[in-house]
C-alpha positions as CSV (number, residue, x, y, z in Angstrom):
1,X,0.0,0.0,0.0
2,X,1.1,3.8,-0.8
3,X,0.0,6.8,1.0
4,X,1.1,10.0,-0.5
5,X,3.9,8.0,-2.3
6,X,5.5,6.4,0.8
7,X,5.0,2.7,1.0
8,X,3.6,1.1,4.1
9,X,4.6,-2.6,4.4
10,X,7.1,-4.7,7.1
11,X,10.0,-3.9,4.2
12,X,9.5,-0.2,5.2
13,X,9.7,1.5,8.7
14,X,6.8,1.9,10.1
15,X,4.3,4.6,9.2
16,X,4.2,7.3,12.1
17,X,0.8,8.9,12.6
18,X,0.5,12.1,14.3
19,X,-3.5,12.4,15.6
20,X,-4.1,16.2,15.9
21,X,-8.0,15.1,17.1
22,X,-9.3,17.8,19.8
23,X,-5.8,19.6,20.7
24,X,-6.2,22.8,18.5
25,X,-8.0,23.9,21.5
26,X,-10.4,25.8,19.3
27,X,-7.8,27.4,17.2
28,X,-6.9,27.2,13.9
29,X,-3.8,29.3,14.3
30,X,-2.8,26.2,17.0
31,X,-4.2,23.5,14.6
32,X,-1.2,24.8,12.1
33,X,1.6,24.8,14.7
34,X,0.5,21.8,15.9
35,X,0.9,20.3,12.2
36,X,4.6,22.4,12.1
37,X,5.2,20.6,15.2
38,X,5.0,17.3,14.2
39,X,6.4,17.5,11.2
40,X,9.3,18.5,12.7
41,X,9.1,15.5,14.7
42,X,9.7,12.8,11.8
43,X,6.1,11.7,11.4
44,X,4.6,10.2,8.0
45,X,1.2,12.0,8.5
46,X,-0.7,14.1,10.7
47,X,-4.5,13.4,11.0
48,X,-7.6,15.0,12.0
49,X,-11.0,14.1,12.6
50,X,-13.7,15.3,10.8
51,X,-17.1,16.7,11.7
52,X,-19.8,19.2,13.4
53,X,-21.6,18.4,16.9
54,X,-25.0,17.9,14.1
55,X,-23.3,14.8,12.4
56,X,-21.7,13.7,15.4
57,X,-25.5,13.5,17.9
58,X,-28.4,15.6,18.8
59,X,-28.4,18.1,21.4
60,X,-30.5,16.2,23.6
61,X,-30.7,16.3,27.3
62,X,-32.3,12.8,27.9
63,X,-29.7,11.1,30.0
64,X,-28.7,8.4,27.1
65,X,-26.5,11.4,26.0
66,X,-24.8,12.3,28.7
67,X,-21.0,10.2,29.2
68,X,-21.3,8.5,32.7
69,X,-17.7,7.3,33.0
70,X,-14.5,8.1,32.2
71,X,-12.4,11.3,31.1
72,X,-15.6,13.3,29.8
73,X,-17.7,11.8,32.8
74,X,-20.9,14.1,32.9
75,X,-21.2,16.1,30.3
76,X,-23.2,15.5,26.9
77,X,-22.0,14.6,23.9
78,X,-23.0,17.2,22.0
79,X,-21.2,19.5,24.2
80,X,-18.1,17.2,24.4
81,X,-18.3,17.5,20.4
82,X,-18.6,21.3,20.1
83,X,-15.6,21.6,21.9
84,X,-13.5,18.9,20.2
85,X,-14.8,19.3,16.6
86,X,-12.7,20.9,13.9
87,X,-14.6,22.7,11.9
88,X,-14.7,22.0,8.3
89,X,-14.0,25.9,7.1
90,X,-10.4,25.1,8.5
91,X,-10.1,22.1,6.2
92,X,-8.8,23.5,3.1
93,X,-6.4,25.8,5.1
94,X,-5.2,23.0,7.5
95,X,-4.5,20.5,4.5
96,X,-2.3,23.8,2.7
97,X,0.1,23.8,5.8
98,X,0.4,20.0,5.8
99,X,1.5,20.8,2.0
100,X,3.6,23.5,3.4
101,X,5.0,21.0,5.7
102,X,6.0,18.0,3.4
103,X,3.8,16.2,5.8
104,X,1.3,14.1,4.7
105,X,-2.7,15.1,5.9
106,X,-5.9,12.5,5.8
107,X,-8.8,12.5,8.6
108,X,-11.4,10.6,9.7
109,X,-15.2,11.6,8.3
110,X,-17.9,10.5,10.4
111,X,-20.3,11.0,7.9
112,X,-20.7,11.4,4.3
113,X,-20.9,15.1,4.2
114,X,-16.7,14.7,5.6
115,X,-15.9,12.2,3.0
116,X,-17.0,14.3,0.2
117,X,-15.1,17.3,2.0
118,X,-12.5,15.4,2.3
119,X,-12.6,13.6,-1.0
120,X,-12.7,17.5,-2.3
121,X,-9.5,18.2,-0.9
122,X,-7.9,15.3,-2.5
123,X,-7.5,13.5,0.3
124,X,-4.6,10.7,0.2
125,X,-6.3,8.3,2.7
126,X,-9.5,7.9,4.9
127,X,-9.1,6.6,8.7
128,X,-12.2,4.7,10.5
129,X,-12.3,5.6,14.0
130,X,-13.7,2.6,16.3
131,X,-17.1,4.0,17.1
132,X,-17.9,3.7,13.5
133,X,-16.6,0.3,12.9
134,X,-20.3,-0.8,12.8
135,X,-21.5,2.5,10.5
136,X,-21.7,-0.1,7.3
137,X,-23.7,2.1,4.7
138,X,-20.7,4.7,6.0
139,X,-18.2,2.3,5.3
140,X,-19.8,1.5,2.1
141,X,-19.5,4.9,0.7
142,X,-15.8,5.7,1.9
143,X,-14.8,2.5,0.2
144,X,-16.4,4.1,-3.2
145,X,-13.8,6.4,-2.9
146,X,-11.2,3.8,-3.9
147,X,-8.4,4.9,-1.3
148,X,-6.6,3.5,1.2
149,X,-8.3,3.0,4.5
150,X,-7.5,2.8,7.7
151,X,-9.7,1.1,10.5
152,X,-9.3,1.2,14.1
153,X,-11.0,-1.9,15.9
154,X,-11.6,-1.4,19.1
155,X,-14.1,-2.8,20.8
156,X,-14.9,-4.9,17.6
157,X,-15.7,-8.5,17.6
158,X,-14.3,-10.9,14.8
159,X,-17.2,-11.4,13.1
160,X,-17.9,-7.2,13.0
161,X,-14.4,-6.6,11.9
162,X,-15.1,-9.1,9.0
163,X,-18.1,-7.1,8.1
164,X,-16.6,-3.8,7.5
165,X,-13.3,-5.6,5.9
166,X,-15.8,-7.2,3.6
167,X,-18.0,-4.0,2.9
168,X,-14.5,-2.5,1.8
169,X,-13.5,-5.3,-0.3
170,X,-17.3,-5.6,-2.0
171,X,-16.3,-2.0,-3.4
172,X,-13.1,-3.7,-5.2
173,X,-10.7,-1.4,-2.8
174,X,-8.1,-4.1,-1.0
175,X,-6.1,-0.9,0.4
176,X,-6.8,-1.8,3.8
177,X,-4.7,-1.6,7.0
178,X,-6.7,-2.8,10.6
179,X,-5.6,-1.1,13.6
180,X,-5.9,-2.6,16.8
181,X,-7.0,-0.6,19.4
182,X,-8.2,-0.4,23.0
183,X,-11.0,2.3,23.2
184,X,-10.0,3.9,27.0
185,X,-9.0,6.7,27.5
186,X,-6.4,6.9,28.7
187,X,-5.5,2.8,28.0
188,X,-3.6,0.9,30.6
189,X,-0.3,-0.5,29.1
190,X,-1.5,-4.0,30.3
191,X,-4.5,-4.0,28.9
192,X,-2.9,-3.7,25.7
193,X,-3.7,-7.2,24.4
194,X,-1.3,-6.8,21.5
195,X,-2.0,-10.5,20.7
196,X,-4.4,-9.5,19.1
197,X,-2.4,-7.8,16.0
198,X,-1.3,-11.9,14.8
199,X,-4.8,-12.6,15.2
200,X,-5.9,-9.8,12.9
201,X,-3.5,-10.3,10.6
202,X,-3.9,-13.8,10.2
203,X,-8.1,-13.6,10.0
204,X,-8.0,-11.2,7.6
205,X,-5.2,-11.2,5.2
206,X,-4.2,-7.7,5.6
207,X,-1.4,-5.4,7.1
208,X,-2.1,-4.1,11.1
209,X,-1.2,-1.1,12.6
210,X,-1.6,0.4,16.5
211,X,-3.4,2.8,17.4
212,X,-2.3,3.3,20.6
213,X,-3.9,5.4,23.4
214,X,-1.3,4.5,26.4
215,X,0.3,7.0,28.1
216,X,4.1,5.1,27.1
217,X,5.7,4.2,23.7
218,X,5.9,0.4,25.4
219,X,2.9,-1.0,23.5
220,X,3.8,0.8,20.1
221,X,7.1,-0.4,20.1
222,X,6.7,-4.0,20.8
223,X,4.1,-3.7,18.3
224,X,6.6,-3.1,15.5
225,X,8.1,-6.0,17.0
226,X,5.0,-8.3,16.4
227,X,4.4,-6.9,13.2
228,X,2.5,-3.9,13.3
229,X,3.3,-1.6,10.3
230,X,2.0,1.6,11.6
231,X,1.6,3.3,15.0
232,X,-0.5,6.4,15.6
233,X,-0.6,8.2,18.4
234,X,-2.6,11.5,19.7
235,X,-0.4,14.4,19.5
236,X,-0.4,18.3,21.1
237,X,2.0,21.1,20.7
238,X,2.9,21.5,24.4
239,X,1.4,20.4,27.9
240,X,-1.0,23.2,27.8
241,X,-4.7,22.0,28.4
242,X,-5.2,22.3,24.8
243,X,-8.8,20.4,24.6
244,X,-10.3,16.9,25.6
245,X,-7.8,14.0,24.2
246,X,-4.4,16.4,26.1
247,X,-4.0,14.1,28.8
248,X,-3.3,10.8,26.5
249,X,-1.2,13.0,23.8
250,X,2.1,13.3,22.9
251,X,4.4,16.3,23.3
252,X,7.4,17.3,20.2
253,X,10.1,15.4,22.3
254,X,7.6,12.8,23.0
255,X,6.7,12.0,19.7
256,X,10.2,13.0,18.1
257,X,11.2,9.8,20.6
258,X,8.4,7.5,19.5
259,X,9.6,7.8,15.7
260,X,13.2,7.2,16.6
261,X,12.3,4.5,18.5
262,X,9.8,2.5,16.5
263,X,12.3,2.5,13.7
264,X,14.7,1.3,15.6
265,X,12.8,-1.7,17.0
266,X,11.6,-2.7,12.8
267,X,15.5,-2.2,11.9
268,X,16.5,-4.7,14.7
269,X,13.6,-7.1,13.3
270,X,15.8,-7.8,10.4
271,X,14.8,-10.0,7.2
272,X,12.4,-13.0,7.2
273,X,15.5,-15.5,6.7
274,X,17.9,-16.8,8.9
275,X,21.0,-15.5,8.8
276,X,24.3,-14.0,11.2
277,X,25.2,-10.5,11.2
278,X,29.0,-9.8,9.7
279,X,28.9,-7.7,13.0
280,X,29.3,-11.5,15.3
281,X,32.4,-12.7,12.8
282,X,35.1,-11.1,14.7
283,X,34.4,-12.8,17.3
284,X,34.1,-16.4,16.0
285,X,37.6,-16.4,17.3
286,X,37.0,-17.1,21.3
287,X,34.6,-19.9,20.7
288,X,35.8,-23.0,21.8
289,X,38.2,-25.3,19.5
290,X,40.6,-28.0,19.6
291,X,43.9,-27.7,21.2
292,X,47.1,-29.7,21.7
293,X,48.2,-29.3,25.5
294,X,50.8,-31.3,25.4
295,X,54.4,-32.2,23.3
296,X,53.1,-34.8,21.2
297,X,55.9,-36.2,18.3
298,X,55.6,-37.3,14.9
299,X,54.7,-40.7,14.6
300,X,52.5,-41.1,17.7
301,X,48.7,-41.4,18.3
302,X,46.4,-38.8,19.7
303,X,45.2,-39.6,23.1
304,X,42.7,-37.8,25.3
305,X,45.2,-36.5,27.6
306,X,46.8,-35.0,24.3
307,X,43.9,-32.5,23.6
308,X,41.2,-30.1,25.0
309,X,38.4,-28.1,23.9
310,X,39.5,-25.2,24.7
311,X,39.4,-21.3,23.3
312,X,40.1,-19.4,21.0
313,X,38.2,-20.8,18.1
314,X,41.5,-21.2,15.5
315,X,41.6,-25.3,15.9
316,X,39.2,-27.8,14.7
317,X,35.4,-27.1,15.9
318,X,35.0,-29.2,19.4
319,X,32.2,-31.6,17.8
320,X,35.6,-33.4,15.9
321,X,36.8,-34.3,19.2
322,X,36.4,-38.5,19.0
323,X,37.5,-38.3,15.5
324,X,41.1,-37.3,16.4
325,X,41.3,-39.8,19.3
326,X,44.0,-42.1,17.6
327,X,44.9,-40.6,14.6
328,X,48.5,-41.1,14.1
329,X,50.8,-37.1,13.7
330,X,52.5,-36.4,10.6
331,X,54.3,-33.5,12.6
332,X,55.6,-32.9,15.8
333,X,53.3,-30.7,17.9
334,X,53.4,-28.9,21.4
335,X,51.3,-27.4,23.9
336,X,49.5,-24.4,22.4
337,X,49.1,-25.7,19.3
338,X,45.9,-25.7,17.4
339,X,44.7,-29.2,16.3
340,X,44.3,-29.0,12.6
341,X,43.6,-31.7,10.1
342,X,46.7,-31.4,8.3
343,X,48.4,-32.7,11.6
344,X,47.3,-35.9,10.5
345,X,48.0,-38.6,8.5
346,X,45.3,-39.9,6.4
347,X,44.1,-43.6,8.0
């Protein structure tokens, strides 16, 4: 798969995705040096999230939308979304600085109204957040669009993740990349269940990602380690209660650490065949080998007491121990002296 050009596979390091969400703080000015910000940083791509309060809910006071747990504990959603939302008048402006940047700039749409913004703004890719996984007829039309697509699981089942993978693949678009996620927020770095990225990979025949809502790069980068080809992660431009998702986001040096270190953990994955690093031949030397330890002369016959295994490793390999038992010198030898076949004469 290609986003913008750069291909995302496990023969690339892995895609870094810089989730802007709610911490613009209700500024577009912050928005841009947020997207400055983590360009700087190394990412691949900075996202946003698409939509108004009106395509998010209803502003309803009936208790079913008020949040009765967690971070936003109390208040309504259509309050939570006012705040959070980034306003689709800053779309075409927020998508230039990304330009600006060299950075790369999708979002998620939570309706259709976003995906034919988004769509409008040539958009390189679409991300699925978890809360839509179910939306079908949604994931139905951003399929039509025939670009890559990004889906966050969480709290999915099997059988629901197979419905929206096949939704996708009905509309002929196999650009796919499944995320496994844990929808807290903050998540609890062992609740992580990073299993589950095999599982996901192995059910549904595509390449996973993480996106990871931990307060640590732990999960992400033993995620690269099981396979994961892409990490994203919430970012802000400082520790300034910027808006709702601040507490689980990553500052500059944060994030500048998290794409250091996830590239280092797919370099020291290596290739899919067994083989030694040239840095280990040096030191091939000091294993163990066979030695003479004592003045043995031409003519006699190996005995035990004639030979260790012993290091450096310049003598025969310790496994051709019984095979020199008895053979007969061709050469005098003394202690120090590395057992080599042509000590021998041939029986």
């Amino acid at each position: 798969m290609k986003i913008s050009g750069r291909e995302i596979g496990k023969l690339f390091k892995p895609y870094i995705v810089a989730e802007i969400s709610a911490n613009h703080g209700g500024s577009i000015e912050r928005a841009k040096r947020t997207i400055h910000a983590a360009a700087r940083c190394g990412v691949d791509a900075v996202k946003i999230q698409s939509y108004t309060p009106d395509t998010m809910t209803i502003n309803s006071n009936k208790k079913d939308f008020y949040i009765k747990k967690g971070l936003w504990a109390g208040r309504s959603l259509y309050n939570l979304y006012q705040e959070a939302h980034t306003p689709f008048e800053w779309h075409e402006e927020l998508f230039k600085c990304a330009s600006n940047e060299g950075v790369t700039i999708f979002s998620t749409p939570f309706d259709e109204t976003a995906v034919d913004l988004l769509d409008s703004l040539e958009t390189p890719a679409f991300k699925v957040a978890s809360f839509e996984l179910t939306d079908l007829p949604l994931m139905r039309y951003i399929a039509s669009k025939k670009k890559p697509i990004l889906i966050s699981t969480g709290m999915g089942s099997l059988e629901e993740i197979e419905e929206a993978v096949n939704t996708i693949k009905e509309r002929n678009n196999q650009d796919i990349i499944l995320f496994h996620c844990i929808s807290s927020y903050p998540a609890p770095t062992n609740e992580s269940n990073l299993s589950n990225l095999k599982i996901l990979k192995n059910q549904f025949s595509v390449e996973v990602g993480l996106s990871d809502h931990t307060l640590s790069n732990v999960a992400a980068i033993a995620a690269v380690g099981m396979g994961a080809v892409a990490v994203e992660k919430h970012f802000k431009l400082d520790d300034t209660d910027c808006g709702p998702d601040s507490t689980f986001s990553l500052t500059p040096p944060q994030m500048s650490k998290l794409v250091q270190e996830c590239s280092e953990a797919w370099t020291a994955l290596g290739q899919d065949t067994f083989s030694r690093s040239k840095i280990e031949e040096k030191n091939i030397v000091f294993r163990r080998s066979l030695y003479f330890i004592q003045t043995v002369k031409k003519g006699e016959k190996v005995k035990r007491t004639d030979i260790r295994r012993i290091r450096p490793g310049y003598g025969l390999k310790p496994k051709f121990f019984d095979n020199v038992l008895g053979k007969t010198l061709i050469k005098n030898v003394e202690s120090g002296d590395p057992v080599t076949w042509d000590c021998f004469r041939e029986d």
